[in-house]
C-alpha positions in Angstrom: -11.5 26.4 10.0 -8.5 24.5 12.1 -5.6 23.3 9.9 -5.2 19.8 9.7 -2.0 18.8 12.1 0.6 17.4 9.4 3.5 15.1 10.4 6.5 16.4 9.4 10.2 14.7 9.0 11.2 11.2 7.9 8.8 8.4 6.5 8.3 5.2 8.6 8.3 1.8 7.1 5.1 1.4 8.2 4.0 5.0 6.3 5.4 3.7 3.2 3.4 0.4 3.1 0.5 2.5 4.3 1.2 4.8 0.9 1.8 1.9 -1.0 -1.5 -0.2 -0.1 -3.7 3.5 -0.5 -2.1 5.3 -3.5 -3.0 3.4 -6.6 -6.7 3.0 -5.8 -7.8 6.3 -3.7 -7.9 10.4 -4.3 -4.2 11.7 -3.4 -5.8 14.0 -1.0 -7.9 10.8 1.0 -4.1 9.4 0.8 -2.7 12.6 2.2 -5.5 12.8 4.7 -5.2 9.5 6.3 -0.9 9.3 6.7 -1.4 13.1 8.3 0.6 14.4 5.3 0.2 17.7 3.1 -1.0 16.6 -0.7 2.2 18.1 -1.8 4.0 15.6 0.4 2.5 12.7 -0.6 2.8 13.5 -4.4 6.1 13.6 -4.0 7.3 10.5 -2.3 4.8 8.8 -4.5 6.2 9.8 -8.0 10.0 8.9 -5.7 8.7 5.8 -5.0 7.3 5.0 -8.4 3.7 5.0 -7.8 0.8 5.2 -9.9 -2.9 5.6 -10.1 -4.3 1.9 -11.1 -5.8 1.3 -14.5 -9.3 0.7 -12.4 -9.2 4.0 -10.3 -8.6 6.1 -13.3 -11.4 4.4 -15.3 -13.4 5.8 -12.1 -13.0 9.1 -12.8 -13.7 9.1 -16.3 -17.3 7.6 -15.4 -18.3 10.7 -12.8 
């Protein structure tokens, strides 16, 4: 199986919106997935940033 390419270094503005729009209401690993980042990664700048998962997504979960 080919490893995803990851992008590595700084975070552009336009990366942070991205993460801020996707985060609250989608898996961290679709997140991850679609910026080109590791989960790790994404986890990270998130809790940095102040992120959370909404009230709505984690209902979600609890329902499957």
């Amino acid at each position: 199986m080919a490893k995803r390419r990851t992008v590595k270094g700084r975070w552009s503005k336009s990366d942070i919106n991205r993460l801020k729009k996707l985060f609250p209401n989608n898996a961290t690993a679709r997140v991850a997935a679609r910026l080109g980042r590791s989960v790790d990664t994404v986890k990270k700048k998130a809790y940095g940033m102040g992120l959370k998962k909404s009230q709505k997504y984690l209902r979600s979960l609890r329902r499957a």
